[in-house]
C-alpha positions, 0 to 999 in steps of 0.5 A: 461303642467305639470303631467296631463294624455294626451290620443290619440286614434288613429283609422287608418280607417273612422269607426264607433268608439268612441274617447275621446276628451280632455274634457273627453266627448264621441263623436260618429264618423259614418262612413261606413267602420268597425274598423281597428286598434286602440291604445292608448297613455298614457303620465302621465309625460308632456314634461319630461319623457315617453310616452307609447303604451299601451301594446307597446313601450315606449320612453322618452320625452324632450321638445326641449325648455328645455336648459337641454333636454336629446338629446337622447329622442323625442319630439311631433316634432319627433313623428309627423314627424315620423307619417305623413312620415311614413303614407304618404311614405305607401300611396305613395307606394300604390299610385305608385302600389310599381312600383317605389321607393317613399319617404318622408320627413317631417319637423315639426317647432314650432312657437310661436301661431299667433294669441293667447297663445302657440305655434303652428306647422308648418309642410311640407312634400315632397314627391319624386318618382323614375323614376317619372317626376314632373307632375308624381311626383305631382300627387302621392302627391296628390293622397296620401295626399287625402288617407293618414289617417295622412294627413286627420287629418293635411289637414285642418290647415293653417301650413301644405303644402305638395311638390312634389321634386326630387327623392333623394333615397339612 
């Protein structure tokens, strides 16, 4: 994708809230908890240069296709990683009562889309639980994946699992 303007709008709760969808129409999202947080992403560049928060952090991007890539900038692999492992490592932490030590790892992969044009993410994340035997283990994965606002948006797509694996904390 070229110099076109991509916008997220990220809301971290089921509120009453308005989002622009990528067509620029306005549609209304009903719920019955009030606004939380919400933040807004601006990337004017494509796949080579930055994307910013507004008002936030701005960081360079490089699509990992690119033969001549900067190393040293992300991609919307990273950023997905980094989102739902964050995301899911708190819920788990809220899951477990901060009681024991959770956490996650994500990999994200791309795929040429099968079917149809572009490419598509396929995305794993694992959950681990000190302390916690495998029936334990799952439980808290299944628990944080149901509450974790991340995992709602992904739940639905046929390239995204969620695995409960031994602890492997450092």
């Amino acid at each position: 994708m070229g110099g076109g303007t991509c916008r997220i709008q990220s809301q971290m709760a089921d509120a009453s809230l308005l989002s622009t969808s990528h067509w620029g129409a306005r549609q209304a999202y009903s719920g019955t908890m009030s606004l939380k947080y919400q933040t807004e992403a601006v990337n004017r560049d494509g796949s080579t240069g930055t994307s910013a928060v507004r008002d936030g952090i701005a960081v360079a991007v490089s699509s990992p296709l690119n033969p001549d890539r900067d190393v040293s900038a992300t991609n919307p692999e990273q950023l997905l990683a980094l989102a739902w492992a964050t995301c899911l490592n708190a819920t788990a932490r809220t899951v477990v009562e901060n009681k024991h030590r959770t956490s996650v790892r994500v990999e994200v992969e791309l795929h040429d889309a099968n079917p149809g044009p572009g490419y598509e993410f396929h995305v794993d994340a694992y959950l681990s639980v000190e302390g916690a035997d495998a029936a334990e283990t799952e439980r808290a994965l299944a628990a944080a994946h149901a509450r974790c606002p991340v995992s709602k948006l992904l739940s639905s797509a046929a390239t995204v699992r969620v695995h409960a694996e031994s602890y492997q904390g450092a």
